[in-house]
N, CA, C, O and CB atoms as a CASP TS submission, in Angstrom:
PFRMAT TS
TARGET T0000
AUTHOR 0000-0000-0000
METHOD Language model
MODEL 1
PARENT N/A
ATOM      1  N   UNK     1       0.847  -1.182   0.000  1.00  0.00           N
ATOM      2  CA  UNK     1       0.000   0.000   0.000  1.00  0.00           C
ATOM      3  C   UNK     1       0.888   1.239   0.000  1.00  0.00           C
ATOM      4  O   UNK     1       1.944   1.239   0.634  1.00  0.00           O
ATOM      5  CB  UNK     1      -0.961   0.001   1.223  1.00  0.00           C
ATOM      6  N   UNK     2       0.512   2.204  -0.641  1.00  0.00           N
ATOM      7  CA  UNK     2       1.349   3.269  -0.935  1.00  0.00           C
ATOM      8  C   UNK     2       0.405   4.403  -0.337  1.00  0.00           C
ATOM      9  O   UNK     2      -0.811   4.229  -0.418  1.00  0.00           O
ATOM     10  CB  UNK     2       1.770   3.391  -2.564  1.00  0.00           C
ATOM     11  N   UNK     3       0.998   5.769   0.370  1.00  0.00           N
ATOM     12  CA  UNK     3       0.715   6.855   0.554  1.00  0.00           C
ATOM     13  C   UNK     3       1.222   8.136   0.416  1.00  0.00           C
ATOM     14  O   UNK     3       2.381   8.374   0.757  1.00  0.00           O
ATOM     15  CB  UNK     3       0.504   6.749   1.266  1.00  0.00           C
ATOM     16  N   UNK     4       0.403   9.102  -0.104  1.00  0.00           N
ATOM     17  CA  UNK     4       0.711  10.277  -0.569  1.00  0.00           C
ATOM     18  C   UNK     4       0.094  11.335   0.474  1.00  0.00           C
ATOM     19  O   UNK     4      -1.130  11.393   0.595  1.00  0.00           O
ATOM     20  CB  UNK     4       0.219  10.393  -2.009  1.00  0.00           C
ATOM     21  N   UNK     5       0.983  12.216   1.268  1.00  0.00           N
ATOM     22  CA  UNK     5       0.126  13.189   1.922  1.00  0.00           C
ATOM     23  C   UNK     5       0.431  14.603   1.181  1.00  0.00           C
ATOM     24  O   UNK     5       1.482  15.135   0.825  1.00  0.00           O
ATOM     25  CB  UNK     5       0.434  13.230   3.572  1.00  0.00           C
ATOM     26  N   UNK     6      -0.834  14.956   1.106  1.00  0.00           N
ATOM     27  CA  UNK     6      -0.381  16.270  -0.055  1.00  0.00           C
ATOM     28  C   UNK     6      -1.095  17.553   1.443  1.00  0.00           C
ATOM     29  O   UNK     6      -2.115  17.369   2.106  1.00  0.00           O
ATOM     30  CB  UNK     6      -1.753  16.236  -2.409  1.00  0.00           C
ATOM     31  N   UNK     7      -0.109  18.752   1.551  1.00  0.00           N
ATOM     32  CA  UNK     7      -0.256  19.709   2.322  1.00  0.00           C
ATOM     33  C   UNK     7      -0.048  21.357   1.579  1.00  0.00           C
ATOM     34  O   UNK     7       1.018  21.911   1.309  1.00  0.00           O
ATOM     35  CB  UNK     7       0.702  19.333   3.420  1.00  0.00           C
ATOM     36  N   UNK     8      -1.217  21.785   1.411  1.00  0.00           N
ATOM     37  CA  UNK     8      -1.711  23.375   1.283  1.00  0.00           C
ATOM     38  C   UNK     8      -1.781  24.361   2.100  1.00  0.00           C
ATOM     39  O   UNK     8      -2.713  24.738   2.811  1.00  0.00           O
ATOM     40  CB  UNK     8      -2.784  23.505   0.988  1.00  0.00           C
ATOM     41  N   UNK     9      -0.289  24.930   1.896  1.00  0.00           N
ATOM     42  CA  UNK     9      -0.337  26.056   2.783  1.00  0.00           C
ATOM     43  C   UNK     9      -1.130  27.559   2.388  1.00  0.00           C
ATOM     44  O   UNK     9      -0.710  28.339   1.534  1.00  0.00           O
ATOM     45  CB  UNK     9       1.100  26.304   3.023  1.00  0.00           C
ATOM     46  N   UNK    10      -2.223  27.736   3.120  1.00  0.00           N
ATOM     47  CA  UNK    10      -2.299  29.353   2.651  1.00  0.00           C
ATOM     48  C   UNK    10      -1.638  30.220   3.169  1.00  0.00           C
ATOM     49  O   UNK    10      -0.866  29.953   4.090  1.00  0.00           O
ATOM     50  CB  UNK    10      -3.425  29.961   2.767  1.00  0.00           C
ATOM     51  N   UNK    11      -1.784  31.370   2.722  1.00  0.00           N
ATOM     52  CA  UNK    11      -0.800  33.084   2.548  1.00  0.00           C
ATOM     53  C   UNK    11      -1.279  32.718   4.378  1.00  0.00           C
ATOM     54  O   UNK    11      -2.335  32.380   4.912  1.00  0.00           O
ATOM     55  CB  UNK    11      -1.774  35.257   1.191  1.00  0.00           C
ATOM     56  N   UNK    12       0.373  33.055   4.982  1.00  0.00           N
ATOM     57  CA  UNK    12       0.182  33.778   6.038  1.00  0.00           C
ATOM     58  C   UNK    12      -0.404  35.104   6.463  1.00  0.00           C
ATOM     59  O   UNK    12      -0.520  35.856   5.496  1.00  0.00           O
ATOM     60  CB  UNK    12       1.028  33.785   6.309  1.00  0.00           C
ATOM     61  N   UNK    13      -0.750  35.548   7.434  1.00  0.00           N
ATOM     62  CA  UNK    13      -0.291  37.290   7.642  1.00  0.00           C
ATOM     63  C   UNK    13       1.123  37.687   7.706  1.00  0.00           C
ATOM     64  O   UNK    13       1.573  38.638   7.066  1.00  0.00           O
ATOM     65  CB  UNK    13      -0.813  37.911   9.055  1.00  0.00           C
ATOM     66  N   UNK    14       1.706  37.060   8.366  1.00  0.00           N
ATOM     67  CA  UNK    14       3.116  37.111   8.091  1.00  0.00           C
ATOM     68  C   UNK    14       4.010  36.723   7.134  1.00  0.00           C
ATOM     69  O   UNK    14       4.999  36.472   7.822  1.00  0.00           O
ATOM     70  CB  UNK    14       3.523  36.707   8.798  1.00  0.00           C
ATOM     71  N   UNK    15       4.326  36.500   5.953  1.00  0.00           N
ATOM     72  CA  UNK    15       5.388  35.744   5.365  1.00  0.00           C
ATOM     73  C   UNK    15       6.348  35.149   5.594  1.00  0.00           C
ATOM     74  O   UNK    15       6.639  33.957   5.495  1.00  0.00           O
ATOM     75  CB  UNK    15       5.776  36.105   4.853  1.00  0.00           C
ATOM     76  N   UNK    16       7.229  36.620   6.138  1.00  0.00           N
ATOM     77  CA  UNK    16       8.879  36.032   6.730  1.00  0.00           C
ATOM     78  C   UNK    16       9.123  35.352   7.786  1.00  0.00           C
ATOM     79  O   UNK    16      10.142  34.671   7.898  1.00  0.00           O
ATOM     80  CB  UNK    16       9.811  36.999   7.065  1.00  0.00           C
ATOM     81  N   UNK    17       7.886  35.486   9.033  1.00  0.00           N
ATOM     82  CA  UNK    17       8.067  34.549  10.246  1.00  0.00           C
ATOM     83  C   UNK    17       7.389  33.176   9.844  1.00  0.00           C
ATOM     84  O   UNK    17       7.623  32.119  10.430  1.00  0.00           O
ATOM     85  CB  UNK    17       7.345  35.196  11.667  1.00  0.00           C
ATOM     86  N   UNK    18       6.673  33.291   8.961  1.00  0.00           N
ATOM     87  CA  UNK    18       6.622  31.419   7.999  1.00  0.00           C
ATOM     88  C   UNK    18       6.868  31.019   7.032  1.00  0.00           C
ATOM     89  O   UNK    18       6.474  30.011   6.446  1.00  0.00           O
ATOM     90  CB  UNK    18       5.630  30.739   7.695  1.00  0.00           C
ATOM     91  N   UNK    19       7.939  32.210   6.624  1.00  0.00           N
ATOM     92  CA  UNK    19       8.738  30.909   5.835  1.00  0.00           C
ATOM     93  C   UNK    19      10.536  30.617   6.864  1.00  0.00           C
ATOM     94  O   UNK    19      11.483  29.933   6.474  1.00  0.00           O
ATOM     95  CB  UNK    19       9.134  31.635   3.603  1.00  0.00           C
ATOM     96  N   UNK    20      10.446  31.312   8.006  1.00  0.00           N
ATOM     97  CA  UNK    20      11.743  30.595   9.161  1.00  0.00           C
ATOM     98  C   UNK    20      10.778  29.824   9.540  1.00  0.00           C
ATOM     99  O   UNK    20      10.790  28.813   8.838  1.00  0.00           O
ATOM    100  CB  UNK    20      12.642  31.542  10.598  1.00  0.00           C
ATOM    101  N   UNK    21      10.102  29.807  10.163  1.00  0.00           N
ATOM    102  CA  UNK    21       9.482  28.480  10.710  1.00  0.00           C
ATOM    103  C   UNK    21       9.035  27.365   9.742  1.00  0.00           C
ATOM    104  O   UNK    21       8.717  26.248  10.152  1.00  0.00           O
ATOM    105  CB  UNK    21       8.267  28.822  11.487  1.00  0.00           C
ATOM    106  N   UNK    22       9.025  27.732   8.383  1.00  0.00           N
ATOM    107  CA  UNK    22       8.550  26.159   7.623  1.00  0.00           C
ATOM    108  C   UNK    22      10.086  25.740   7.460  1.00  0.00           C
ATOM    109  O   UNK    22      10.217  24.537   7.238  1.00  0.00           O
ATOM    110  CB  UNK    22       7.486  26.217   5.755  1.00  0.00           C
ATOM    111  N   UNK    23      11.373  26.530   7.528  1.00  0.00           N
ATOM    112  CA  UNK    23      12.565  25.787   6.849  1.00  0.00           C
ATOM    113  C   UNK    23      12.846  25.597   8.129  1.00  0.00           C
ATOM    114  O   UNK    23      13.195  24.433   8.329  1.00  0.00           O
ATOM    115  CB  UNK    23      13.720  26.468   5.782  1.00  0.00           C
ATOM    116  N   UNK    24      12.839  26.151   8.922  1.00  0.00           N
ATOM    117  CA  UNK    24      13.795  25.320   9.978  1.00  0.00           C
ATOM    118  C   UNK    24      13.067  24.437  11.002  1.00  0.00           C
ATOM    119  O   UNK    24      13.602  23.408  11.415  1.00  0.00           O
ATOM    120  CB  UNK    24      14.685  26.343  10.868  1.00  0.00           C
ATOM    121  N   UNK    25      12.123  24.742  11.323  1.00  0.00           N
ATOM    122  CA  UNK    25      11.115  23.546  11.981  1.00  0.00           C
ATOM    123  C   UNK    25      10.299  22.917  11.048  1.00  0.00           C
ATOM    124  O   UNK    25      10.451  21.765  11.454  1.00  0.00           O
ATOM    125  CB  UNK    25      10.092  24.069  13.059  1.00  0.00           C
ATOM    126  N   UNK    26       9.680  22.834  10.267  1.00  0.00           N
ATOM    127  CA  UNK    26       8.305  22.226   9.795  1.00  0.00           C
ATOM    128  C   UNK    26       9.187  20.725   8.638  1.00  0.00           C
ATOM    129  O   UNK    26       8.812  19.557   8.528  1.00  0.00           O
ATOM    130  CB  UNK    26       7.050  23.863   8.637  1.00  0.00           C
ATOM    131  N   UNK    27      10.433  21.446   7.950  1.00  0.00           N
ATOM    132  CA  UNK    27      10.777  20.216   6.990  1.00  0.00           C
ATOM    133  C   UNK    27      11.830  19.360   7.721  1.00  0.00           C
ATOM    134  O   UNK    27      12.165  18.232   7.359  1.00  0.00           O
ATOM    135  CB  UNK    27      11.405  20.717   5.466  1.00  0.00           C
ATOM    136  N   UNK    28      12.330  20.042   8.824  1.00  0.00           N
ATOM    137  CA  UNK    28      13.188  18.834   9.991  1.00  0.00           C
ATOM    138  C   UNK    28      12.345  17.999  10.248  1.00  0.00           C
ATOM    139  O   UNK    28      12.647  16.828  10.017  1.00  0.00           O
ATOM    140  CB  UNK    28      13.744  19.302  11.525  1.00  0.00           C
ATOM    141  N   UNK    29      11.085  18.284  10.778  1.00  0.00           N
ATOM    142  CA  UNK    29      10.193  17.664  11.592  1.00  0.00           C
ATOM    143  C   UNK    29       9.676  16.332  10.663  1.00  0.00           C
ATOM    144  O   UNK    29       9.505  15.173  11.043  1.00  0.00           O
ATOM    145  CB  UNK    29       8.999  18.761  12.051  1.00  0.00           C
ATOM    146  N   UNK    30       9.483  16.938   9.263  1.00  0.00           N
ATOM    147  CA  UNK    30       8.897  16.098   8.247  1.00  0.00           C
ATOM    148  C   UNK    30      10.115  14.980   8.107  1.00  0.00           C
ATOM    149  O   UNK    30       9.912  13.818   8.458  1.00  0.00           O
ATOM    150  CB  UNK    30       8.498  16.995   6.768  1.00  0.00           C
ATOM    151  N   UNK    31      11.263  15.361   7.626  1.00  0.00           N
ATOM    152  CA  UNK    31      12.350  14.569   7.370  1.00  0.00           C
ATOM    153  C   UNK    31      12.348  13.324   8.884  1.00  0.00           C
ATOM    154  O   UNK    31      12.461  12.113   8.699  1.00  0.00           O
ATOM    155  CB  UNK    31      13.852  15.750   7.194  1.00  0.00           C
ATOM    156  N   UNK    32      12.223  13.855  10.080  1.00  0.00           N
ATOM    157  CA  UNK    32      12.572  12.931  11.229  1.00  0.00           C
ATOM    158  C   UNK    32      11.219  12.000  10.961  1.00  0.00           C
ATOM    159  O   UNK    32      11.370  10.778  10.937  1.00  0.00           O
ATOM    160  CB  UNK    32      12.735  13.760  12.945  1.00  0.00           C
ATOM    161  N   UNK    33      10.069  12.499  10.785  1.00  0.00           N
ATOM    162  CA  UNK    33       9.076  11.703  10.921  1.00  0.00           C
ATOM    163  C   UNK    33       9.314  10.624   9.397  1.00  0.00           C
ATOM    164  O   UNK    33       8.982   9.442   9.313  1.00  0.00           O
ATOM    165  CB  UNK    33       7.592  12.698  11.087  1.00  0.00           C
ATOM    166  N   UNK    34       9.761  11.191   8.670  1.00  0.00           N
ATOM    167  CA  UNK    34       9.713   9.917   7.247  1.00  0.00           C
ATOM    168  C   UNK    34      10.953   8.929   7.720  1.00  0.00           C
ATOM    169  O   UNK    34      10.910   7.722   7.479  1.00  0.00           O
ATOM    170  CB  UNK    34      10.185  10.741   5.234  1.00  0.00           C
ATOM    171  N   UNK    35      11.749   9.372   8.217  1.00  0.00           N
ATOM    172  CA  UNK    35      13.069   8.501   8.730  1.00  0.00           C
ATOM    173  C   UNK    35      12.274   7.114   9.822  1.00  0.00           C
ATOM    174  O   UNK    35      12.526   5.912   9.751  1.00  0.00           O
ATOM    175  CB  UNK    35      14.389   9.834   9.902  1.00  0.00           C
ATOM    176  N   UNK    36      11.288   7.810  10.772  1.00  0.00           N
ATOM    177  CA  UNK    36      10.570   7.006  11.512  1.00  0.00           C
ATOM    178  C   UNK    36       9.666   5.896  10.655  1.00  0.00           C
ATOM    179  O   UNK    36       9.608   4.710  10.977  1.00  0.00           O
ATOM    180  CB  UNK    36       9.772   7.896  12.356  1.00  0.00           C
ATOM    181  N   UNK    37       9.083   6.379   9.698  1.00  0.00           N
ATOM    182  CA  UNK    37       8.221   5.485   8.607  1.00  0.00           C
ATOM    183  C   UNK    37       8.997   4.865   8.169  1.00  0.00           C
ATOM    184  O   UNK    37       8.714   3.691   8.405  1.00  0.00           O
ATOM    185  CB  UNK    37       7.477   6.025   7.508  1.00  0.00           C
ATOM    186  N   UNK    38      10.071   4.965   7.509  1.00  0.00           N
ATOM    187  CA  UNK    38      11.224   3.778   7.261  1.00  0.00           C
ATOM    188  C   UNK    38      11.012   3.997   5.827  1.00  0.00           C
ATOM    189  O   UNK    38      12.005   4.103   5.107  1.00  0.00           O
ATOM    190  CB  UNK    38      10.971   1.992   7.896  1.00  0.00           C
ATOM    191  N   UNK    39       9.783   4.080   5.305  1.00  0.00           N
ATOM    192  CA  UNK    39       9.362   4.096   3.669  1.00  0.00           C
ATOM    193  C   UNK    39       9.308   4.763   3.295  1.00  0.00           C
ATOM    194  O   UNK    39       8.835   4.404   2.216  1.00  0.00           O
ATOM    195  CB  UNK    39       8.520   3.784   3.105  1.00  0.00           C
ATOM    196  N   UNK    40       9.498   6.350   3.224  1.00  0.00           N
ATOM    197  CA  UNK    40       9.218   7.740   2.420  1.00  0.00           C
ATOM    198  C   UNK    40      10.449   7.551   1.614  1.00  0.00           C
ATOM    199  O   UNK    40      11.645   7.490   1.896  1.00  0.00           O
ATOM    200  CB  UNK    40       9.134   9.340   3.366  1.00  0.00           C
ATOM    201  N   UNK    41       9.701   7.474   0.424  1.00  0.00           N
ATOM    202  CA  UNK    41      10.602   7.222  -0.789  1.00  0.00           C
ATOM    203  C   UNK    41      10.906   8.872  -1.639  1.00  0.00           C
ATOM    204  O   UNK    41      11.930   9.059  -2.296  1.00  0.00           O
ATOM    205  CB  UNK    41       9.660   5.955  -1.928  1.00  0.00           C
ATOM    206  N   UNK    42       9.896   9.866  -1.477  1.00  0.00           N
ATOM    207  CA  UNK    42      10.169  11.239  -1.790  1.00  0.00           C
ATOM    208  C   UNK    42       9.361  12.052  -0.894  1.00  0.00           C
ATOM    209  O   UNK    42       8.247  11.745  -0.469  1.00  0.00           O
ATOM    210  CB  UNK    42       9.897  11.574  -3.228  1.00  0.00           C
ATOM    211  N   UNK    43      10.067  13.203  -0.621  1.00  0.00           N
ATOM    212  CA  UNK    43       9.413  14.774  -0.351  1.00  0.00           C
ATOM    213  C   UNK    43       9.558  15.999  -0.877  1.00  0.00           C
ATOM    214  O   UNK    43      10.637  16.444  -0.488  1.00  0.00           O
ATOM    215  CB  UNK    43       9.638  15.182   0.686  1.00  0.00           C
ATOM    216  N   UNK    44       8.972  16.801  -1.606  1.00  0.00           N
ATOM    217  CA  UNK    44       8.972  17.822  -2.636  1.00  0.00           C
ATOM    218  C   UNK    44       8.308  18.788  -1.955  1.00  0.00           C
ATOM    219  O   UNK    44       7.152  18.618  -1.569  1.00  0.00           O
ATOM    220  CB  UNK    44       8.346  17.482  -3.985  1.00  0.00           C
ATOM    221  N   UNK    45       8.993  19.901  -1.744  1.00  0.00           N
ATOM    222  CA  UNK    45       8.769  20.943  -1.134  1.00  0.00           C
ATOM    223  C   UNK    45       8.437  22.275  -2.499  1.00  0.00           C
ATOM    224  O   UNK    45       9.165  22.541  -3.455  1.00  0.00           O
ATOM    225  CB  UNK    45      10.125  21.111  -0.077  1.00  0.00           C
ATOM    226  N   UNK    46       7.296  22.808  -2.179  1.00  0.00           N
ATOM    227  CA  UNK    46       7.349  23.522  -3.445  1.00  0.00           C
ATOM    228  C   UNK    46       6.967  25.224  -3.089  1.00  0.00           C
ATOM    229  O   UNK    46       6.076  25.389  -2.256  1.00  0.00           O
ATOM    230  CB  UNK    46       6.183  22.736  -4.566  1.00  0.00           C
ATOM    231  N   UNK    47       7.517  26.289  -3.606  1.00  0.00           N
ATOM    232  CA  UNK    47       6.448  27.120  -3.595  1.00  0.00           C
ATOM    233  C   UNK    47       5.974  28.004  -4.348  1.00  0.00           C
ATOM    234  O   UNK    47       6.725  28.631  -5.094  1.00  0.00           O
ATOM    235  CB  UNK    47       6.467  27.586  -2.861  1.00  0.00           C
ATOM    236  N   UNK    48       4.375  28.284  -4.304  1.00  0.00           N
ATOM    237  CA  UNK    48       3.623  28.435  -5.492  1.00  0.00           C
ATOM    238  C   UNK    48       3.647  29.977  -5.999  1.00  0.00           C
ATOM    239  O   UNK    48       3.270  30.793  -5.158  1.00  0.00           O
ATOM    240  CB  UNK    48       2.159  27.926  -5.216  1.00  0.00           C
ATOM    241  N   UNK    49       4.008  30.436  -7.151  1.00  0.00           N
ATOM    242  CA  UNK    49       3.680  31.764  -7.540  1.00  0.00           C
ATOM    243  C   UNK    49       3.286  32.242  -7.760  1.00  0.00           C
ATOM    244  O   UNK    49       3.381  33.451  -7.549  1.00  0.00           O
ATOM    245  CB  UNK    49       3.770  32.213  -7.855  1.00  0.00           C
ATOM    246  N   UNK    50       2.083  31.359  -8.712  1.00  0.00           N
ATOM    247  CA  UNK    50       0.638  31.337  -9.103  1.00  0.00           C
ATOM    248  C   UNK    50       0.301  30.166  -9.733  1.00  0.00           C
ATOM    249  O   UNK    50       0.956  29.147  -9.951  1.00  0.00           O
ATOM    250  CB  UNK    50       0.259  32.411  -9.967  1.00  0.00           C
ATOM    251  N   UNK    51      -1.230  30.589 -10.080  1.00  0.00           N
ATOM    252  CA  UNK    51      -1.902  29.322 -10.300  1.00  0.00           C
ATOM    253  C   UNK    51      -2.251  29.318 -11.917  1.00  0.00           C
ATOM    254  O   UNK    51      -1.479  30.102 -12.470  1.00  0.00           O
ATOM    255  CB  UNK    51      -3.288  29.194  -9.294  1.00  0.00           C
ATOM    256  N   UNK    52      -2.942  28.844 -12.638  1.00  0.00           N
ATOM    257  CA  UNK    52      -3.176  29.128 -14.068  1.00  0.00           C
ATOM    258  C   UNK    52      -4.441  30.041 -14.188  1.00  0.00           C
ATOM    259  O   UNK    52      -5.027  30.527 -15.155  1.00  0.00           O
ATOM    260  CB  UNK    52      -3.365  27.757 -14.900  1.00  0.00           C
ATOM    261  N   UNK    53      -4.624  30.085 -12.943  1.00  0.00           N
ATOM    262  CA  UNK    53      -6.366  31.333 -12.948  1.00  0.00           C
ATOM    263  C   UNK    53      -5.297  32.916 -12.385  1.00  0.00           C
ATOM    264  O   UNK    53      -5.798  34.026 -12.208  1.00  0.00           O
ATOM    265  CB  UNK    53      -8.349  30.618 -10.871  1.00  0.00           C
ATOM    266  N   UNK    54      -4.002  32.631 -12.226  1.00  0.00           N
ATOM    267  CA  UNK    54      -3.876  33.992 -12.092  1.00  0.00           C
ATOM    268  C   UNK    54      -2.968  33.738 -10.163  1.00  0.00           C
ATOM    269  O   UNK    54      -1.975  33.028 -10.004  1.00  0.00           O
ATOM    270  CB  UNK    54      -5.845  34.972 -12.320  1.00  0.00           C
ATOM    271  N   UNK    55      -3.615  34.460  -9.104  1.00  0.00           N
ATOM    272  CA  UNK    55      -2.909  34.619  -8.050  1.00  0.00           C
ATOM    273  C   UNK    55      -3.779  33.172  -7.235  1.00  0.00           C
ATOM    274  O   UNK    55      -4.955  32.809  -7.213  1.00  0.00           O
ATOM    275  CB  UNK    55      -3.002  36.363  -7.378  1.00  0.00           C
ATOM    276  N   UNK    56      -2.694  32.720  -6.721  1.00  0.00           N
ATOM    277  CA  UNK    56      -2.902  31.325  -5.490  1.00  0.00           C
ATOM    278  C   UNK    56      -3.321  31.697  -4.085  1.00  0.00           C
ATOM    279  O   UNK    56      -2.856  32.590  -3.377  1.00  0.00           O
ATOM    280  CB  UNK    56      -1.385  30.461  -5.165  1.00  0.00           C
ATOM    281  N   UNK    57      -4.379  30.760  -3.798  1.00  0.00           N
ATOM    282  CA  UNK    57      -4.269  30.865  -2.248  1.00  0.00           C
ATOM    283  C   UNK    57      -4.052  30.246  -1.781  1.00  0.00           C
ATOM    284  O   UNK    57      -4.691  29.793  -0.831  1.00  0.00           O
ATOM    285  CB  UNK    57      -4.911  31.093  -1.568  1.00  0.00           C
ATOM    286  N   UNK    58      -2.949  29.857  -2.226  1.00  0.00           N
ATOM    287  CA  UNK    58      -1.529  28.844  -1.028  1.00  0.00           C
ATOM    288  C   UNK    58      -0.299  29.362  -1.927  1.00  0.00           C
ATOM    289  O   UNK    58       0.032  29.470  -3.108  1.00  0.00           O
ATOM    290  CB  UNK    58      -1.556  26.385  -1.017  1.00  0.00           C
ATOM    291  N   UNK    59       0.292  29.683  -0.278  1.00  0.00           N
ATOM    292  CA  UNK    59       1.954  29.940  -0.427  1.00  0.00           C
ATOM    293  C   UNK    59       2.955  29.016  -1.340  1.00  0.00           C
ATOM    294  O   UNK    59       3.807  29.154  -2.218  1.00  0.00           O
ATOM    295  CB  UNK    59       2.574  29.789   1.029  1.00  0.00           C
ATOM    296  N   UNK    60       2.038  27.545  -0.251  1.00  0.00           N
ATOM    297  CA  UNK    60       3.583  26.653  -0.427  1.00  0.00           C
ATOM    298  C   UNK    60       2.737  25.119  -0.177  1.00  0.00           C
ATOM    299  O   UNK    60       1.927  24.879   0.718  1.00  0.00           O
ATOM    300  CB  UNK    60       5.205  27.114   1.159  1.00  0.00           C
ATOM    301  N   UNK    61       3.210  24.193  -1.268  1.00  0.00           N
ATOM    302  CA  UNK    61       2.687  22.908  -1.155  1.00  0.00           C
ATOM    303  C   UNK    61       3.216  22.020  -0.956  1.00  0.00           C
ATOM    304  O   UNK    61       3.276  21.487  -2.064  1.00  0.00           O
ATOM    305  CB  UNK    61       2.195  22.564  -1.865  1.00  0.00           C
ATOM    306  N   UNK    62       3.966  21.053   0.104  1.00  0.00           N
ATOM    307  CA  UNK    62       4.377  20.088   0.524  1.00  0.00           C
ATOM    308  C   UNK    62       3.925  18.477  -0.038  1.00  0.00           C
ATOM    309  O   UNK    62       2.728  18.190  -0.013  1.00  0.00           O
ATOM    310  CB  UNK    62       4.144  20.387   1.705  1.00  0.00           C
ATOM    311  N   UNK    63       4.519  17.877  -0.332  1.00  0.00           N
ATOM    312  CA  UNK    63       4.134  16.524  -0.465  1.00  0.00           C
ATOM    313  C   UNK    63       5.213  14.987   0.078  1.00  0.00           C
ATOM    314  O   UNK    63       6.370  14.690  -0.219  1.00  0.00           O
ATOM    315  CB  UNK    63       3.879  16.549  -2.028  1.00  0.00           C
ATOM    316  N   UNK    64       4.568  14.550   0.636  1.00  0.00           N
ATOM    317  CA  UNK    64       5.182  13.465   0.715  1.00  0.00           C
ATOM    318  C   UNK    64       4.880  12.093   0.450  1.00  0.00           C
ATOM    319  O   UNK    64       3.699  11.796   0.630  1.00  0.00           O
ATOM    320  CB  UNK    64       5.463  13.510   1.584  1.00  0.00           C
ATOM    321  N   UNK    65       5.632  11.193   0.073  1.00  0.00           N
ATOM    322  CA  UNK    65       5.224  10.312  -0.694  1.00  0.00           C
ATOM    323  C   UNK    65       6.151   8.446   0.131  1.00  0.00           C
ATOM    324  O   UNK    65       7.311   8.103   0.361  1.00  0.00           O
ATOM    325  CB  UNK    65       5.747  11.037  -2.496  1.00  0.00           C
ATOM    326  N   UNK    66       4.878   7.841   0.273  1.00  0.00           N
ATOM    327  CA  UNK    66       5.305   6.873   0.982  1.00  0.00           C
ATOM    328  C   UNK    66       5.217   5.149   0.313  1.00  0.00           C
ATOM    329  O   UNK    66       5.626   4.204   0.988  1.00  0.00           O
ATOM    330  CB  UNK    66       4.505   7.124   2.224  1.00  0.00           C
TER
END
């Protein structure tokens, strides 16, 4: 059985205090927890600039893949 967790971040109010907190806590945290699963075969960290309708309401889309 295979799993995909797909995560949608929307626009903070803040930007700059989340994007230090997604790099230095949020993708450690992810990395320790896939190390624990034993099986995370990828994680793709992405972030969005826009969408094909024009402006996104999400920052930044995470995926991980098990």
């Amino acid at each position: 059985m295979s799993v995909k967790l797909v995560v949608l971040y929307p626009y903070p109010k803040d930007q700059a205090a989340f994007e230090k907190a997604y790099t230095t806590e949020h993708i450690p945290l992810v990395a320790k927890i896939a190390r624990k699963l034993g099986r995370c075969t990828k994680a793709v960290y992405t972030r969005v600039l826009m969408s094909p309708e024009g402006a996104s309401p999400f920052c930044r889309i995470a995926v991980v893949c098990q």
